[in-house]
N, C-alpha and C positions, 0 to 999 in steps of 0.2 A: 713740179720741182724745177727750178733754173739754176743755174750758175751765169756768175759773171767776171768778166777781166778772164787773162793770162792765168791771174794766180785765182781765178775760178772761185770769187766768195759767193756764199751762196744766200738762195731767197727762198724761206721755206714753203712748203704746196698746202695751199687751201683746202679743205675739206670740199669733195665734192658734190654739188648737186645733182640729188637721186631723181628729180624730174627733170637736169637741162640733158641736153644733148651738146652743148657749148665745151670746150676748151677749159678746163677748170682752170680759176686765176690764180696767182701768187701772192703771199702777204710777207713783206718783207722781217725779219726775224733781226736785219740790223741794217740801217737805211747807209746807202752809197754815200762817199761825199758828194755832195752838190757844189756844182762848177757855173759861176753864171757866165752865160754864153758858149754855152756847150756846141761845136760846130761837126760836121761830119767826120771831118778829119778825125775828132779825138774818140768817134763812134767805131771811125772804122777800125779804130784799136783795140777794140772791146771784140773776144768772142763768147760771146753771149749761147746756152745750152738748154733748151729746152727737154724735159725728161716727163715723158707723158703716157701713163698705160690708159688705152684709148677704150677698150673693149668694144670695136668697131671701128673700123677708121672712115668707111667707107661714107656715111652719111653723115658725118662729121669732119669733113673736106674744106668745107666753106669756114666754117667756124677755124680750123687749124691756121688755115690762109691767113683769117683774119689778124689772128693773135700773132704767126709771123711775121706780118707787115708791121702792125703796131708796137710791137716793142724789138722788131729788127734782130731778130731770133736767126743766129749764125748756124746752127745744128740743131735738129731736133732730133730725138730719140724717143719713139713709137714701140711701145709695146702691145699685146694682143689685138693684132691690126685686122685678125681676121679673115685673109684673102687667102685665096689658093693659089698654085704652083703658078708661074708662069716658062715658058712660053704657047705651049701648045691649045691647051683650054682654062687659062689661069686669069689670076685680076689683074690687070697691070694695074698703076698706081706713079701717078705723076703731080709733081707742082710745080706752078710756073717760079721760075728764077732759084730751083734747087735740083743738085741731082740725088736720085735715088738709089740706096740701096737697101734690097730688099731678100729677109729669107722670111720665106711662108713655110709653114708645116706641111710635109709632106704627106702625110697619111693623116685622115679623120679633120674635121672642121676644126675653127678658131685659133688659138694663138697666132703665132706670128712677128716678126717684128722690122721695122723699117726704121733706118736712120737718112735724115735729110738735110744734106749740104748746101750751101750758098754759091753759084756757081762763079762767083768769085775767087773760092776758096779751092788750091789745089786738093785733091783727096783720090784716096787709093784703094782699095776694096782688101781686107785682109782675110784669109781664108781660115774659117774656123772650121774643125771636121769634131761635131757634137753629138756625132749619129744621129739615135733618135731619141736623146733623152733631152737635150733643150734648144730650141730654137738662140741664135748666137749671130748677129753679124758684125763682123768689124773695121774700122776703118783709121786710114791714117792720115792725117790733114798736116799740109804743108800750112801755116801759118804765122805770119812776120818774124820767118828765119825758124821757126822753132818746128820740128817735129813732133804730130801728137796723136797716140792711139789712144781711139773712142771703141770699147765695147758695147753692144748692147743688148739684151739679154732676156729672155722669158724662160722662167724653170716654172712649169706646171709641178701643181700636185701628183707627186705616183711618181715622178721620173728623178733620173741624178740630172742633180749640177751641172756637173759636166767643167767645173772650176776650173780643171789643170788645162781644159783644152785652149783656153785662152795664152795666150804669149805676153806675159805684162812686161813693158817695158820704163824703163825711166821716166819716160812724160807720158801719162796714162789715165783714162779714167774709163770706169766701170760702171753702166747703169742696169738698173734693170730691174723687174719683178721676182723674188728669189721663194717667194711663198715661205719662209723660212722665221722664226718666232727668237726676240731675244731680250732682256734687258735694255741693252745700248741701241734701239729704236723703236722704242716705246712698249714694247712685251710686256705682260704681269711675269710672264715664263720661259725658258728655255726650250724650244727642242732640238731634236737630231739634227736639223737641217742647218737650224741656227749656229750649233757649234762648229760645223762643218765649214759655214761662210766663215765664223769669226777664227779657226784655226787657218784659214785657206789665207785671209784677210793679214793676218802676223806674217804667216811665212811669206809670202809676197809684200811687204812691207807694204802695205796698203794704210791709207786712214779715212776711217770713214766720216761723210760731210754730214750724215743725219745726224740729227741728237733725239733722245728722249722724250725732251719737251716740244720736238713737231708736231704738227697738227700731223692727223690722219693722213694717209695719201687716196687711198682706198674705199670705195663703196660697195657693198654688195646688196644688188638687186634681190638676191634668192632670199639671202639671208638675213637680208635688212639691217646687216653691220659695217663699223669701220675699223680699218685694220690700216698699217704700213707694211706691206710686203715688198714695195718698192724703194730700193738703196741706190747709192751712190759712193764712190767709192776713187781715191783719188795715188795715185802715187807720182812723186815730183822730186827729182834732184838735182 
């Protein structure tokens, strides 16, 4: 899933493939206008969002690089990235020409989530305390005059939300893996979880960028299904 510009239109996520290991691509849902002679300058005005549950990050390094060089990917936001704690016996996890921010699960394997800045871009680490029910990092980007908090988010199966622990602000956006079933992104049904995002999602004047008619975001291995657990989520005044 990506977003683009300021006012963040988006470009809905491809179904991914169950045999690559590759960066799954984006099919756009409603094409940008085209500008002939598009030059840097009116690139560097664009912040561009990459929104990506990785379920590994680690041997899928080379392929993320790729996809952020080629389409000039200002933030990405990494879900179930997989690594452990740092600093003492942990993953660290670096790319060139972005800074990292990083929370791993602290107890038991998997999840995880990383978000990746352009070190062009001022950004600040914002402190989310989510115990231990979801993995949460957040950050806030100084970018051409405007302030913007980027959450981003893994709620496993079995655990809370942890929704309120976040601080939405005016210029806001929300991504994440929410495991959570509804209607308004693609669900045959509702459940518990789901309502919980969609009342959380009102009271915080949020609106969500998925629709219905997105494609899948989600593969599963075990189960041999696809599913959209992964949202986005935007608030702007």
């Amino acid at each position: 899933m990506m977003f683009r510009n300021m006012d963040y239109s988006r470009l809905g996520a491809s179904t991914v493939d169950p045999q690559a290991d590759e960066v799954p691509g984006s099919l756009p849902r409603k094409s940008p206008p085209q500008a002939t002679g598009e030059n840097n300058n009116e690139k560097d005005k664009i912040l561009t969002i990459l929104h990506w549950n990785a379920e590994g990050i680690s041997r899928k390094k080379l392929a993320l690089a790729n996809r952020l060089k080629k389409e000039d990917i200002k933030v990405a936001c990494v879900q179930e990235s997989h690594l452990t704690p740092h600093p003492k016996h942990g993953s660290r996890f670096t790319m060139k020409g972005y800074q990292t921010f990083k929370q791993d699960r602290q107890y038991g394997p998997k999840g995880g989530v990383i978000t990746l800045v352009k070190n062009d871009i001022t950004a600040l680490e914002i402190k989310v305390n989510a115990g231990d029910r979801a993995e949460m990092i957040g950050t806030e980007l100084y970018f051409k005059d405007k302030s913007i908090k980027i959450y981003n988010c893994y709620c496993p199966q079995g655990k809370e939300h942890a929704l309120h622990a976040m601080n939405i602000g005016d210029q806001c956006i929300v991504v994440g893996d929410f495991n959570s079933h509804s209607p308004s992104w693609g669900y045959e049904n509702e459940d518990a979880r789901g309502e919980e995002v969609e009342d959380w999602q009102t009271n915080m004047s949020l609106v969500l960028l998925n629709s219905p008619e997105d494609p899948p975001t989600f593969y599963s291995r075990s189960w041999m299904m696809i599913s959209t657990p992964d949202l986005a989520l935007e608030r702007r005044t």
